[in-house]
N, C-alpha and C positions, 0 to 999 in steps of 0.2 A: 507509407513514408511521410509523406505530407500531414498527419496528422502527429508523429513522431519529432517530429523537425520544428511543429507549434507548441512542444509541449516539454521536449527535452535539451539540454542546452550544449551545445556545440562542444565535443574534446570528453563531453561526459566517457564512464564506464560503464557501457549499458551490458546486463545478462540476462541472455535468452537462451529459450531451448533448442532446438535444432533444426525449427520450421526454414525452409527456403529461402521466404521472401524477408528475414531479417541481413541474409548476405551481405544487402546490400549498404546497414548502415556504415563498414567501413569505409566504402567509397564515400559515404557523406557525412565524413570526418567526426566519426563516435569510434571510439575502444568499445570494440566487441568482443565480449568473451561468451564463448555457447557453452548450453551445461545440457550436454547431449543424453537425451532421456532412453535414447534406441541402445546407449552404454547401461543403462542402469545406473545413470548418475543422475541425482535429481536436487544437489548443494553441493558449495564447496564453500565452507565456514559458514559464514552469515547468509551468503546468498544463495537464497532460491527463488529460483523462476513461478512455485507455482505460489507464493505469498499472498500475491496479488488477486489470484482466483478464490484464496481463503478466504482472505481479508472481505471480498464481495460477499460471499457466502455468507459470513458474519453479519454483514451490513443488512444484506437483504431477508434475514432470519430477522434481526431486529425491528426495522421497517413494518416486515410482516403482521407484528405482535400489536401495530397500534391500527392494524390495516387499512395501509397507505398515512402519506403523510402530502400538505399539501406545499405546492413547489415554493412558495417563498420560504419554508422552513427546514425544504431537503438539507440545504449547506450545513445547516445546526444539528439535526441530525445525525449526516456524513461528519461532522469533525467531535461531535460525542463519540460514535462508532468508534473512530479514529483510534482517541483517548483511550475509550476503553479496549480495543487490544493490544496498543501498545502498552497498557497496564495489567494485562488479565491475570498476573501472577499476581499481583499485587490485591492487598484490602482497600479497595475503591473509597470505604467511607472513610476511615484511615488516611490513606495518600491526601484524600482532599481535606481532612480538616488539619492536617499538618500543613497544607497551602495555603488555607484560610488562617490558619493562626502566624504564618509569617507574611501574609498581606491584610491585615484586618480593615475592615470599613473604619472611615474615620466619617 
């Protein structure tokens, strides 16, 4: 909890799966919604609980490839990752030189 409480902001809609010890973020004033996986339910629209175990999985594939990376350049790495799967649909060369061409260096 204490680590949930430094890092999520109070009144939030937090969804989790159906582990125990999330019970308790209601009493410590978060909307709780469980996306109970022993149902066979594992999203309701946009959200899913297990995103976040992807999204690592992705990260640390990546990582992998340059094997290891060192700590003052994790954060640049983690928010390239980032970028790239919230774009993965997308032509990466594409998206960026259409951001480059409506912010060009001056």
């Amino acid at each position: 909890m204490p680590v949930i409480k430094g890092r999520v902001i109070e009144d939030s809609l937090v969804y989790t799966d159906g582990w125990r010890s999330y019970d308790g973020l209601i009493l410590s004033g978060y909307n709780h919604q469980k996306i109970p996986h022993h149902e066979n339910e594992f999203a309701r629209g946009k959200n899913r609980v297990n995103r976040v175990e992807s999204f690592w999985s992705f990260a640390k594939r990546r990582v992998a490839k340059f094997k290891g990376i060192k700590n003052n350049n994790f954060l640049t790495h983690l928010k390239e990752s980032e970028y790239r799967w919230n774009h993965k649909e997308e032509n990466l060369y594409k998206l960026l030189l259409r951001k480059l061409r409506k912010r060009a260096l001056k």
